[in-house]
Structures are given as structure tokens and as C-alpha cells.
N, CA, C and O of each residue as an XYZ file, in Angstrom:
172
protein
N     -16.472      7.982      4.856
C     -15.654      6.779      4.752
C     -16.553      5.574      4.534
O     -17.682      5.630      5.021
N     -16.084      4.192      3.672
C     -16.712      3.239      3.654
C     -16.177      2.353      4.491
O     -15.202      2.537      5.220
N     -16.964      1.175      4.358
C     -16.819      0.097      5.347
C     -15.549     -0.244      5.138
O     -14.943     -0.469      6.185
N     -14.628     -0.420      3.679
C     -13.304     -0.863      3.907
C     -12.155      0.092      4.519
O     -11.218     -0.228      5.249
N     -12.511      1.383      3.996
C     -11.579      1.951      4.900
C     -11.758      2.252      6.664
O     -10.841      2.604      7.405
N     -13.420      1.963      7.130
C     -13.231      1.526      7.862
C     -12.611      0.424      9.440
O     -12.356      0.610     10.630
N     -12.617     -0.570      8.573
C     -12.541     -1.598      9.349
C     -11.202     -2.530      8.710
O     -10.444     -3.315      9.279
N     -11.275     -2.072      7.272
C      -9.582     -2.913      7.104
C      -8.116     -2.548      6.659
O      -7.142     -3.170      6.232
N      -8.490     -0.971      7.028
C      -6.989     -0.658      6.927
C      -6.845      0.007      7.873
O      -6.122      0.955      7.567
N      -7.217      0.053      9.167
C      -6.817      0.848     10.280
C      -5.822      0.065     10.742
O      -5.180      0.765     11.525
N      -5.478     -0.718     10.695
C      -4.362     -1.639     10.667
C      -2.865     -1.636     10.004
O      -1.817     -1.915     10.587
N      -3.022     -1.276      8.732
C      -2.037     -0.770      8.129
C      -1.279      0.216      7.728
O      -1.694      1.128      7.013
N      -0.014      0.110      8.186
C       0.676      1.199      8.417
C       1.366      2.114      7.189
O       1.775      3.273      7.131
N       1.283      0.963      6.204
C       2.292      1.592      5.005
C       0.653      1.887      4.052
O      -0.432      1.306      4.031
N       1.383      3.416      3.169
C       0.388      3.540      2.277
C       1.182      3.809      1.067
O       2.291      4.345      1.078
N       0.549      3.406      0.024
C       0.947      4.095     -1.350
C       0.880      5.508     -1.740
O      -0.316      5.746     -1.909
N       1.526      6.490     -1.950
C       1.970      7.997     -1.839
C       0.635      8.163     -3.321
O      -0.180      9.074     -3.175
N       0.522      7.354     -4.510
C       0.315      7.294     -5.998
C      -1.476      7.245     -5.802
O      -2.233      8.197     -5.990
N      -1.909      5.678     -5.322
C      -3.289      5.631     -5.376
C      -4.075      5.512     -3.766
O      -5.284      5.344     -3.600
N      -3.003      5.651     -2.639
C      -3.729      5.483     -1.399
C      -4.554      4.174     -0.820
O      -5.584      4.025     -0.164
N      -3.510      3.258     -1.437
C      -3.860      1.883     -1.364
C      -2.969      1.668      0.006
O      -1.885      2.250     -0.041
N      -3.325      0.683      1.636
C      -2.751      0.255      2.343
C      -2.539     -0.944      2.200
O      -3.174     -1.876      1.707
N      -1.037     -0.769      2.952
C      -0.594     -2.605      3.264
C      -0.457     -2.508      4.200
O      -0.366     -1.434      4.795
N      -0.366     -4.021      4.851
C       0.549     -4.293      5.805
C       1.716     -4.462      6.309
O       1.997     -4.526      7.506
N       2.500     -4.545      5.302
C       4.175     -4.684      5.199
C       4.264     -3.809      4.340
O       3.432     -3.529      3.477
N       6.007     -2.992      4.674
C       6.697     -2.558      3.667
C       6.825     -3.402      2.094
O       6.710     -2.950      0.955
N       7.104     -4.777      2.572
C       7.515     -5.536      1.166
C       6.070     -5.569      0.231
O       6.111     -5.255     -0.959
N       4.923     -5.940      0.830
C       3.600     -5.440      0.375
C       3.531     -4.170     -0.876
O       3.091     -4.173     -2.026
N       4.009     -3.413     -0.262
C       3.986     -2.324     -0.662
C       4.679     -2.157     -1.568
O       4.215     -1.966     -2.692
N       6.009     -2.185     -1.307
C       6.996     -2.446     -2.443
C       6.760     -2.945     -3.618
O       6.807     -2.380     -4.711
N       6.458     -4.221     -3.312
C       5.504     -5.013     -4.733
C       4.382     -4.185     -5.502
O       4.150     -4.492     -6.672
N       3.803     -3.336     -5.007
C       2.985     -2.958     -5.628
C       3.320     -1.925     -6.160
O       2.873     -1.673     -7.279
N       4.175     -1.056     -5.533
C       4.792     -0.193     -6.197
C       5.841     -0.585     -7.769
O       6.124      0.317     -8.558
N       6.143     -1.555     -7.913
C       6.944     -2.001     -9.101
C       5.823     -2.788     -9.381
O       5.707     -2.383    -10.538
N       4.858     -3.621     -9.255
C       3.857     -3.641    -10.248
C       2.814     -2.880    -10.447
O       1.943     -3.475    -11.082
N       2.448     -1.402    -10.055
C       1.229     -1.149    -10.809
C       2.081      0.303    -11.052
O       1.475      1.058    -11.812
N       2.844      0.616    -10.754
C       3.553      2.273    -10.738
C       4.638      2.289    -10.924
O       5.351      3.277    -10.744
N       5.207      0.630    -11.537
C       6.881      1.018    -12.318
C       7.810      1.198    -11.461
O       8.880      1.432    -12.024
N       7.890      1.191    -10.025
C       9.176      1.614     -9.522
C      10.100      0.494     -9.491
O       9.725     -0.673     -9.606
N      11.539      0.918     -9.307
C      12.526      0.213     -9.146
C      13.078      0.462     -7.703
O      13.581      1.522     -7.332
N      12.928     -0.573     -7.001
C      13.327     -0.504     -4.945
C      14.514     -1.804     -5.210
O      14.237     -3.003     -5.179
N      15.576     -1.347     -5.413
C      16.337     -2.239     -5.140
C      17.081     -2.136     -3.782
O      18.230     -1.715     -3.914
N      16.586     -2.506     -2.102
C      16.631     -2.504     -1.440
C      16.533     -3.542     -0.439
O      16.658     -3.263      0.754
């Protein structure tokens, strides 16, 4: 492991299923999911 997955995502709970990117929020996430992987979350 490197230092970022060390120390700055042990914190975050939500992950991206696609590239294994963490957030901190669902809505975080969300966003990124419709901008880098196209989804549609109309939720």
C-alpha cells in the first residue's frame, strides 16, 4: 500500500465498484460515477 491509501482513505466509506476510487459521501460518489463512467442515478 502507498501513503494515500494509507492515510487518506481509511476514512471513506463509499468506493467506486469501476476504478476503486474513495469518497466521502455517497453524493461524491455519485458525481463521479456520471462523470467519469456515464451513469445515470436519478435518485
Amino acid at each position: 500500500m502507498n501513503h494515500q491509501e494509507l492515510e487518506h482513505f481509511k476514512d471513506s466509506p463509499y468506493d467506486c465498484k469501476e476504478c476503486n476510487e474513495n469518497f466521502n459521501s455517497m453524493s461524491e460518489m455519485r458525481d463521479h460515477l456520471k462523470r467519469k463512467h456515464s451513469y445515470k442515478i436519478d435518485r
